[in-house]
Structure formats: structure tokens, C-alpha cells
C-alpha positions, 0 to 999 in steps of 0.5 A: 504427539500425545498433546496434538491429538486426542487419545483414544481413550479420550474419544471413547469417553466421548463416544460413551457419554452424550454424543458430540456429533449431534447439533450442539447449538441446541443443547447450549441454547437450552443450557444459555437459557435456563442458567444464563446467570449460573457463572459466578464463582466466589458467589452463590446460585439460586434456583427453587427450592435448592439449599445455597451451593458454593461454588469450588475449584478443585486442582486436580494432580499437576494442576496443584504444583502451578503458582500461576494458577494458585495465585490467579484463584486468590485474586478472584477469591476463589475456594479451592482444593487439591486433589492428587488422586481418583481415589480422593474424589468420592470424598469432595463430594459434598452437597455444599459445593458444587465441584469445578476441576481443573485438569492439565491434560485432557488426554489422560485417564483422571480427566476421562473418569471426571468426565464420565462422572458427569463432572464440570472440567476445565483447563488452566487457561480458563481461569488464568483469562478469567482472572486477567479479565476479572471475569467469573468462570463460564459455565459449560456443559461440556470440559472447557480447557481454553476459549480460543474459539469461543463465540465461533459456530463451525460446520463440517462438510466432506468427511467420511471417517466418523473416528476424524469428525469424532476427534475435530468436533471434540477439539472444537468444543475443548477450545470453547466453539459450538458445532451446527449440522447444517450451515446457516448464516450464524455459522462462522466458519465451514471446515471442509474436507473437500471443494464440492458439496451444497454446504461449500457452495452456499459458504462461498456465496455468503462470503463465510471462511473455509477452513483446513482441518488443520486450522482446528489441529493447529489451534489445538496446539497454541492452547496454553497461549492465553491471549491467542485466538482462533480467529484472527486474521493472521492466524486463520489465513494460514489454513484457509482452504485455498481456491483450486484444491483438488483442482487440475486445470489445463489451459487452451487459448492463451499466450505462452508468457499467459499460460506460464502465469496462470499456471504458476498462479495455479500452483499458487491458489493450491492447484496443480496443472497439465496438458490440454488433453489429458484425463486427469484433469478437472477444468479446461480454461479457455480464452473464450475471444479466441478459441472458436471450438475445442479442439476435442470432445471433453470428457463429461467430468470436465468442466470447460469453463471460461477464463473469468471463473479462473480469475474469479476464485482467485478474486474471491479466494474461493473455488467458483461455481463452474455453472455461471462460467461454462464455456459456450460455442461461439456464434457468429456476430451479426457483424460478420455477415455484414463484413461478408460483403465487403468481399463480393467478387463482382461489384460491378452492378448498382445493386451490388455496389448500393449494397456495399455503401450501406454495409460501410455506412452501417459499419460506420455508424456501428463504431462510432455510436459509443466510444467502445465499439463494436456495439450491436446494430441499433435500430432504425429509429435510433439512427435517426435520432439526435443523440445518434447524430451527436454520438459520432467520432474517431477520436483517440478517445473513442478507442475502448469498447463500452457495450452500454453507457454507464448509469451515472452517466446515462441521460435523455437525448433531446432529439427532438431538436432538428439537425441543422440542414446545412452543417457548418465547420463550426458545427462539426468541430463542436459536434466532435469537442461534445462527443469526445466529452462524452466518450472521456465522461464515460470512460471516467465512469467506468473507472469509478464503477468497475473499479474504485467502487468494488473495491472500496465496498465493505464486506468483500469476500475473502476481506478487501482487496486493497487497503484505504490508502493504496485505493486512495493513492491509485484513484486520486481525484478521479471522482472531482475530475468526473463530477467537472467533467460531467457538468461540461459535457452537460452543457455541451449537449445543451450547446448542440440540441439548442444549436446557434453560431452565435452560441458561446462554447468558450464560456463553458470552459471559463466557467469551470476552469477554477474546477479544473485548476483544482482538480488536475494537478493532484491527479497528473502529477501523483499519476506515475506513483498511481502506475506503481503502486498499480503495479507493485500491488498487481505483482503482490496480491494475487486477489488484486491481479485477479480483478484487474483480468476480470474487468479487463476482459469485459466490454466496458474497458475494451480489454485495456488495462487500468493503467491505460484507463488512467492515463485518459486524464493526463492526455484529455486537457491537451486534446480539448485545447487542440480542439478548442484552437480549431474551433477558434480557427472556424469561428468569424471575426464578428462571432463574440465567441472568438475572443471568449475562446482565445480565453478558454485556451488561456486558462487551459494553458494556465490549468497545464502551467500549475500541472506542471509547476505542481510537478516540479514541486512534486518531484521536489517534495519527493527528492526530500522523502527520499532524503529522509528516508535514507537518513536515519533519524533525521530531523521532522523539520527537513520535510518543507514545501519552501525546500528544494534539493539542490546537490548531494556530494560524497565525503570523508570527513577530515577533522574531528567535526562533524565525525571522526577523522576518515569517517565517510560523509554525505552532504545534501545541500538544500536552497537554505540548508545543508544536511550532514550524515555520515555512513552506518557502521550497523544496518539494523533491519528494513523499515516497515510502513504503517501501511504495510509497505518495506522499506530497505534500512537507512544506508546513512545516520543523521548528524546535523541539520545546519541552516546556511546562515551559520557558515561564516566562510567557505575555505577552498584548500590548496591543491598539494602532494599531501592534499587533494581535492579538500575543502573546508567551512567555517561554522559559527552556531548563532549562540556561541562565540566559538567557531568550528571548522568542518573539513572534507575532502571529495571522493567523487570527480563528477562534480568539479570541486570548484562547481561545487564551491560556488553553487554553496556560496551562491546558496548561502550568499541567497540565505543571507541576502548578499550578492557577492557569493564569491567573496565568501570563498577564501583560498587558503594553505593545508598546513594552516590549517593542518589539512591533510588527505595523506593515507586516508584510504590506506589499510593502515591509516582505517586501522589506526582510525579505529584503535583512535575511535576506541581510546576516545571512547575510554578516555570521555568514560573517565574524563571529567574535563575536556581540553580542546585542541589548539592546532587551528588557534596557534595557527591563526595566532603564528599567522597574525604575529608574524604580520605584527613583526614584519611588513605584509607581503603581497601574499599577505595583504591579498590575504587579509583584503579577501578576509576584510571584504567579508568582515562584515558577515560575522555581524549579521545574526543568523536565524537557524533552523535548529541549533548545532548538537552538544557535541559541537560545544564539546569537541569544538575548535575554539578560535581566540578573539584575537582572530577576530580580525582575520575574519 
């Protein structure tokens, strides 16, 4: 405890000599300015009309006895002396030195007498930095034990014991900071003992960090680390002062499933909470689109504020002004009166009836002006207008509510265009094809500015929200599908204030379908990868999650979330093809644009086809991820935009290829090649991204990548009491003349062994460019090839396995030859001999018309993908060149 805080001693040597409460700043700037160059150790300083003083370092009791830091003085080539006592002090003073001392322990009674005498004191940090650094020692008016908070200017607000301010600031300056009394912006940090004050207010407002005083406590202790500091993010984050402290909050307005998360959010951001009602609490949160009054008079100490300064502090992660959120009594909406009357009790006279059909028209009008109604009443002249007129739907996409059209979006009606008198079918379904453009354009706006925008802006409060690339992931093309999108809509409006039958609306989508192409897919195929990282990231940060709300709530979005928002794009090409076939149906024969929009239709359809062939081959590329990322070690070149996953199976491994017998075994089966892995027996650990993001640990260990070129045969094992569900191939790597035989059995029944058969020659047969896939399959005896499924799930059998696993591991450790096994040599030889010496039965030439038919695939070369491991080469099956004539 004694090297975590400072004694008292220690604090009345501070509080006897100059006074560290004061703002230091002044005094560094004044000692910066007049010995900016008095740093060098091991030279000499120059001032006017003084004689040449070397500079040397004294190492004062412990300091003396460390190696390190005796070693570190003569690399940097400095003078230096011991001293084991105070009594040897007056002795070092000598008008030939100038005198730095080096001290352990800031705590004790040598240092508080060093510092008394005015002495320059520093710790073994300062000179073990300096002399990795190969910088010269700082110069400092005040004992410098480290500089793991140097270059930080901090200021302090709410703290009423002088002897705890006294005993921080004094820590501060050991740890190299400086101190300002009043906060500015060249202050780095505010230290804050509480969540009030003009200092914390103007410190949230600059976005500088509020600190716990622990910060400066928990630094003190990782002194004697010398690459530490104070001001890293992982570091300082830790004792951040958190948004609701010193906070009790109750909730009013809010769903159960709400209320329950905020409050858990609450006692997340440092909070506490209680019933609505109650005097100990500090704010009321109201959810200002429900509650109409509170339900009591609130005490004056209550903040009632609304829920957007709730999600606000958490978004900033610092308490919010109440000021700016303070909840308001509603007050009725002009809406409301005109809704009034559509309740009239009597509606039988004219005047009450002329009444009521301008109350339905205006409500009309008001929700169907923009594409987020309500929207208040406009004005008369408005209403008259060609923009007006235009900005007219009931479309699906017109169901948010937008307050006011977004700035980029925003352009100049041209109403001065008169309305054709007689509006035709044409026309109308024109009009709505414009103004549903117009509302999607909108919409699209908002997600770029409430969302993407801030989100990307540099300098947010409390660092960024979200990385680059979960904003890159969740966003996507959505700014080229805008700009595309814009230009339509542009061209659109031209079409309806320029109105004439014979106008072509076909040609705008020809004109941009190559923009289209290229801008959709991208962002509907990767749209459920965007949904998931939205809502992983929603659940992970609570920053995040807080912005989401903030946004959601305002009118632009017409309280729908951003997933909502961001399935817009997905629906929107199927909605304009929709419309676009019944604008074809109200255009005449004769009109040339018939023919032009029957093409426009075409190339939406062609832009929906590459969607969805972009998304199989999405699927297909993460399939191949997923594989990837399961395998662990598997090869980079898996990963190709010509390869698909086709099945994966689940094995045990019958021979001693690929692994050791009993080994459970994964084949994926791709469309020119066949993954080989086998079980971990060791899971180390999770898988971390780059980008942060955990993975679980890779469940199977890369074996082989094996090209299907290299299987010569596929061997369908005869079903016997012995052996059950077994199969076998035959492997020839393209640079060897030997053959190895893999050999599995299958401990799934959900794909039938002979499904699985021949979906694999169908595929190696399309490798190799033959069309009699079924002739690669050769149906052959266990015994011939001593394959057996006897025991292999038995305890006995896996222990064996072992015992055999660890001798082979002794044996290879002193064995200088390896002799490779015969068993599948005598076999094909015992097989070829007794044909010699008899005549074939008709078994026997069943058999060697199968492996005849197929002879001529050995002669093929097969290009490869990579070659088989060296380990094949070494345990491999060597087959005479007698058998030459079987296969």
C-alpha cells in the first residue's frame, strides 16, 4: 500500500516547498522558454557569464545495486556516482557538477530531503526510456520518477478534500503531466469527481475525455513499466467516467421488454435506477410520443427529460445537458381539429357535409405530400403547385415519415408547367412510377445522412462508433445506388413538367440499366450480411445501439429502424417493373414508347437475373469460407470464384492413408476437387479477426487438398458381416508412379453410399473431361484389399489405436528406412497369378473387363492443384507394375 499512495510525509514536502495546486503550466512555460536546450546529459550547458558544468548522475541507496540501470548510464555515457547515505550529500556538492539523483522510492525520507534541498530527482524509468530512446534526460522542475503521462495537460473539477487534490496532482507531476486550473482546449483530460459543473459541461462539449481518479491511482501503479502509457486507449477506457454516474433514473412511457432494457443499459453506463415516483431519483425518462402529462407534480431537483437525452449520453459516452432535452407538454396538433370533424353528430346539412369533404381532402393531401406523412398543413399557394400535384402516392414506399426533404435531395419544382386538363391512364401511372422515385431517392438520402454520414465523420465523441469496415459491410453500395437513382428521378420530373404521350419513359431505364447492373447486386446479395452485422453490433455496443434509437425516433425515418430502411433497395426494382408493365398496358400500339418499355422491362428483369445469379455464387464463395475457416491450415488456393461446394461427408479413416487407422475423417467434395481433414485432438483457442471479430477454433485439421484429376478409381466395397458401409480410392499423384489407396467407411446414413459414389465420379469424370462417370466405379471384395470395419467404435479397438499411434511415433524417431507394407501388392499379384494359372471364371472376366474399360484414364496426365504431402511418398501403398494390367 505504501507505493500506491504517497505518504504523508511525501505531501508535506509538497505542501512545504513551492505549492503544486497552482497552474503549473506557467511555470513549465517559463522554465521551456529560458532552458529549452538545458537537456543534454554527457555535454556541457552554456549560459552567460557561468563557468562549464557537467552534468552527473548520482544513484542514490537501491538505485546503485541495479545492473539495468548502470548498464543503461554507460550506453548513453554518463557520469555517475553512488550514494548510500544523506550524510554523503554535502560532499557531491561540487561547482563542477550539476547533480541529477536518481531515487527508487519517491516515498521515503532521503527523497523528501532531496527535494527540500531543491534538488533535481528522477526515477529509473527516466533514464531506462532515455537510453532506449537514445535520448538525453529531461530536464524537469519538479522529481520526475516516469513519463507515462508525459505531454498530457489535465484539469480537475468536484473535489472537496484539499489533502486528495494535493496527493493526485502531486502523482501527476511524478508521472511527467502538467496541471491548468481552468479548462481550455489544450487541456487532454478532465479528472472529475463529479458529473456537474461549468468544467464537465464544456468538457463534454469539446469531446475531451473524463477521467475517474483512479485513472491517475491506477497509472501510478504501472510506473516501473517503461513502455506504458497513460493514455492509450485500452488503458484510459477503463476508468472513463461513465454517463449516468451519480444518476438514478426512472422510466415512464415505455414497454415492459424497453423498460427492462434501459434499465439494464442504465446500470451498464454506471447508473442505478427506481420506481417512477420515487424521491430519490435524479431524471424521469419519458417517451415524449406517448405520455401526454405526468402523472405527478415533479420535484424541482427532477430532471424530466425526454428519452433522446438518455440514448444521447450513452451515444457520447458522457452525461448530456438536460437543457436541450427537457420534456415539454405536448400540444395538440393542428391535425387533431381537423380530425375532430370527421365525428360530427349531424351531417346531414350541405354546409356540414362541404365541410367534412375538405377535411378528407386535406388530410389527403397532408399524407400524401411527401413519403413520411404527417407533415404539417401547407399552404394554399403550395397546393396549387406542380410539385404539389406530382407529390401524390399511396405506395408502399411512401410509408415513413419525412418531416422535410433531405438537402441533397432537394430541387425546384418546375410548377410553372400547367397540369394537363384531362389527366389520361398514362399519366397517372407516370405520375406515381415519379413520385415513388422520388420518395425511394428520399429515403435513400436519409439513410446516407442520419446514418452513414455520422458515422464515418472523424473526431466523434468518445472515438468512433464503428469501425471502417463494419460501415463498409452494412452500407455497401448505397451511395451509387443514390447517385443512379437520383439521375431517374431527375429525368423523371423532367418527363412530367415537359408532359406529352409521346414522351418515352422507357428510354430513362435503358439509359441507366448498365448503372443499375452494376450497382444492385453488391448490395442485395451481402443485405443479410448487412442485417447481421447490424444486429450483432446493435447487441455489442451500446454507443451503436444508442444511435440507432436517436435516429429512429426523428421524423426522417418515421420510427423505422435501419434494417427497415435498408430492405427499401432490395424491393424497389421489383415495384418499378410492376409499374413499368402498367404503364405498358395504358400506352397505345401506335405510341413508340410500347415497344421502348417492353425493353425497359427486359433489362430490369436482366438486372433481377445477375442478382440472383450473384447470389447463388455469394452463397457459394461463403460456403467456401465457412470451409476455410473450419479447416484449420487449409491451403489459400480452396478459396476460387470457379468453385463450388458440392457435398461434404463424414468418415473414419480405414487404412493408414490419409491418417491413421480410426481417425475421424471430413471429405468436402468440391466440383474439381476434394478437401481431406481430419478431427482436432487439441482445440487451442478462438480465432480473432483483424478486425476484431471472434471466431470459435477450428473444430478439423487440413490434410490434403487433392485435385480429382489424381483419382484414378473409385472402389465400392462389398457389403459383408466384417464391413459396412465402406469405400475406397485409388490415388495416383501426377509425379509418382506409385499408387495410394484411401479407404473409409461412412458414419452417416443420410446420404446413401451409393448417392455419394456417383455424385464423386460424376464429378471427377467432368474433371477430366469423359462421359462415362459409371465406369469409374469398380466393385470390389474387402478381403482384397483388407478392408475392414470390424471394432472400429469398440473401446478396445480406440485403445489399441493409441498404443499403435505412440509406437509409430518411437519407431520413425530411430528408423533410418522405411519399409512399405505389401498387403495390397500380394493381393493384386495373388489376384493376377491365379488368372495365369487357371482359366478366368466368369466373375473373373466381369472383373477385368470393368478394370480394361477404364485403362485408358491412367494415361491421361493430371494437372493438380498442388502435390500430395510428403508424407504420402513415405507411407505410401506401393503397387508392382505388374498390376499395370488390372488398371
Amino acid at each position: 500500500m505504501a507505493d500506491n499512495t504517497m505518504s504523508e510525509n511525501s505531501i508535506l514536502a509538497v505542501t512545504t516547498g513551492r505549492t503544486d495546486l497552482v497552474d503549473s503550466s506557467i511555470f513549465d512555460s517559463k522554465i521551456t522558454e529560458t532552458c529549452k536546450e538545458n537537456l543534454l546529459i554527457g555535454s556541457t550547458s552554456y549560459v552567460e557569464e557561468m563557468p562549464q558544468v557537467e552534468a552527473r548522475v548520482v544513484l542514490v541507496q537501491e538505485a546503485g545495486k541495479q545492473e539495468e540501470l548502470i548498464k543503461a548510464l554507460k550506453e548513453i555515457k554518463v557520469h555517475f556516482v553512488k550514494m548510500e547515505s544523506v550524510e554523503e550529500f554535502e560532499g557531491l556538492d561540487s561547482p563542477e557538477f550539476e547533480n541529477v539523483f536518481v531515487v527508487t522510492n519517491f516515498q521515503d525520507s532521503v527523497f523528501d530531503d532531496l527535494y527540500k534541498a531543491d534538488c533535481r530527482v528522477i526515477g529509473p524509468p527516466v533514464v531506462l526510456t532515455c537510453s532506449q530512446k537514445g535520448e538525453p534526460l529531461p530536464f524537469s522542475c519538479r522529481p520526475l520518477y516516469c513519463t507515462s503521462m508525459m505531454n498530457l495537460v489535465l484539469c480537475f473539477t468536484g473535489f472537496r478534500k484539499k489533502e486528495e487534490l494535493v496527493r493526485l496532482v502531486t502523482l501527476v507531476h511524478h508521472m511527467g503531466g502538467v496541471i491548468r486550473k481552468d479548462f481550455n482546449s489544450k487541456v487532454t483530460h478532465l479528472v472529475a469527481n463529479c458529473t456537474q459543473g461549468e468544467k464537465f459541461r464544456v468538457a463534454v462539449s469539446l469531446g475531451t475525455p473524463i477521467m475517474k481518479p483512479e485513472w491517475i491511482y491506477n497509472a501510478w501503479e504501472r510506473r516501473n513499466e517503461q513502455d506504458f502509457c497513460a493514455a492509450v486507449d485500452d488503458f484510459r477506457n477503463e476508468f472513463k467516467v461513465p454517463p449516468f454516474q451519480d444518476c438514478v433514473l426512472s422510466f415512464l412511457g415505455f414497454s415492459n421488454e424497453e423498460k427492462t432494457s434501459m434499465e439494464e443499459m442504465t446500470e451498464m453506463q454506471g447508473g442505478n435506477y427506481l420506481p417512477v415516483g420515487d424521491e430519490r431519483c435524479t431524471h424521469l425518462i419519458v417517451e415524449e410520443n406517448i405520455v401526454k402529462e405526468i402523472p405527478f407534480e415533479p420535484l424541482k431537483k427532477l430532471y424530466v427529460v425526454k428519452q433522446e437525452w438518455f440514448w444521447g449520453s450513452i451515444q457520447m459516452d458522457a452525461r448530456a445537458g438536460e437543457t436541450m432535452y427537457l420534456y415539454e407538454k405536448a400540444t395538440t396538433p393542428e391535425l387533431k381539429k381537423s380530425v375532430s370533424l370527421l365525428s360530427l353528430n349531424t351531417p346531414n346539412s350541405n354546409r356540414k357535409r362541404r365541410r367534412l369533404k375538405e377535411t378528407l381532402a386535406q388530410l389527403s393531401r397532408e399524407t400524401d405530400l411527401s413519403p413520411f406523412p404527417p407533415r404539417k398543413r401547407p399552404s394554399a399557394e403550395h397546393s396549387l403547385s406542380m410539385g404539389s400535384l406530382l407529390d401524390i402516392s399511396n405506395t408502399p414506399e411512401s410509408s415513413i415519415n419525412y418531416r422535410e426533404t433531405p438537402k441533397s435531395c432537394a430541387k425546384s419544382s418546375k410548377n410553372s408547367t400547367p397540369v394537363p386538363s384531362k389527366q389520361s391512364a398514362r399519366w397517372q401511372v407516370a405520375k406515381e412510377l415519379y413520385q415513388t422515385e422520388s420518395n425511394y431517392v428520399n429515403i435513400l438520402a436519409t439513410i446516407i445522412q442520419l446514418f452513414q454520414i455520422p458515422l464515418e465523420e472523424e473526431g466523434q465523441r468518445g472515438g468512433p462508433i464503428l469501425a471502417p469496415e463494419e460501415i463498409k459491410t452494412i452500407f455497401g453500395s448505397i451511395p451509387d445506388i443514390f447517385d443512379v437513382h437520383t439521375k431517374i428521378k431527375d429525368d423523371l420530373e423532367d418527363l412530367m413538367v415537359n408532359w406529352d404521350e409521346s414522351k418515352s419513359i422507357g428510354d430513362i431505364f435503358l439509359k441507366y440499366a448498365k448503372d443499375l447492373i452494376k450497382t444492385y447486386p453488391p448490395f442485395v446479395n451481402f443485405f443479410e450480411m448487412s442485417k447481421e452485422t447490424i444486429i450483432k453490433c446493435e447487441k455489442q455496443k451500446p454507443r451503436f445501439h444508442a444511435f440507432l434509437k436517436i435516429n429512429q425516433a426523428k421524423p426522417e425515418c418515421g420510427r423505422q429502424s435501419l434494417v427497415e430502411l435498408l430492405i427499401r433497395p432490395v424491393q424497389r426494382l421489383p415495384s418499378v417493373a410492376l409499374l413499368l408493365n402498367d404503364l405498358k398496358k395504358h400506352t397505345a400500339d401506335e405510341n413508340p414508347d410500347k415497344s421502348t418499355l417492353e425493353k425497359a422491362i427486359g433489362s430490369l428483369k436482366e438486372v433481377m437475373m445477375h442478382i440472383n445469379e450473384d447470389k447463388r455464387k455469394t452463397e457459394a464463395q461463403k460456403q467456401i469460407f465457412d470451409v476455410v475457416y473450419e479447416v484449420d491450415g487449409c491451403p489459400a488456393n480452396l478459396l476460387s470464384s470457379h468453385r463450388s461446394l458440392v457435398q461434404r461427408i463424414e468418415t473414419i479413416s480405414l487404412g493408414e492413408h490419409p491418417c491413421d487407422r480410426g481417425e475421424q475423417v471430413t471429405l468436402f467434395l468440391f466440383n474439381d476437387c476434394l478437401e481431406i481433414a481430419r478431427k482436432r485432438h487439441k482445440v487451442i483457442g478462438t480465432f480473432r479477426s483483424p478486425h476484431g471479430h471472434t471466431r470459435p477454433p477450428a473444430s478439423l485439421k487440413h490434410i490434403h487438398l487433392m485435385p480429382l484429376s489424381q483419382i484414378k478409381k473409385v472402389l465400392d466395397i462389398r457389403e459383408t458381416e466384417d464391413c459396412h458401409n465402406a469405400f475406397a480410392l485409388l490415388v495416383r499423384p501426377p509425379t509418382e508412379q506409385a499408387n495410394v489407396l484411401l479407404s473409409f467407411q461412412m458414419t452417416s446414413d443420410e446420404l446413401p453410399k451409393e448417392n455419394w459414389l456417383k455424385m464423386l465420379c460424376r464429378h471427377v469424370a467432368n474433371t477430366i473431361c469423359k462421359a462415362d462417370a459409371e465406369n469409374l466405379i469398380y466393385t470390389a471384395d474387402p478381403e482384397s484389399f483388407e478392408v475392414n470395419t470390424k471394432d472400429m467404435d469398440s473401446t478396445l479397438s480406440r485403445a489399441s489405436r493409441a498404443i499403435k499411434k505412440t509406437s509409430k511415433r518411437v519407431t520413425r524417431a530411430f528408423s533410418f528406412s522405411k519399409t512399405p507394407k505389401r498387403a495390397l501388392r500380394r493381393a493384386l499379384m495373388a489376384s493376377h497369378s491365379s488368372m495365369e494359372g487357371r482359366s478366368p471364371s466368369s466373375s473373373d472376366k466381369h472383373a477385368v473387363s470393368r478394370l480394361t474399360s477404364t485403362s485408358s484414364l491412367v494415361g491421361i496426365p493430371s494437372p493438380s492443384l498442388v502435390s500430395l504431402p510428403s508424407f504420402f511418398e513415405r507411407r505410401s501403398h506401393t503397387l508392382s507394375r505388374s498390376t499395370t494390367h488390372l488398371i
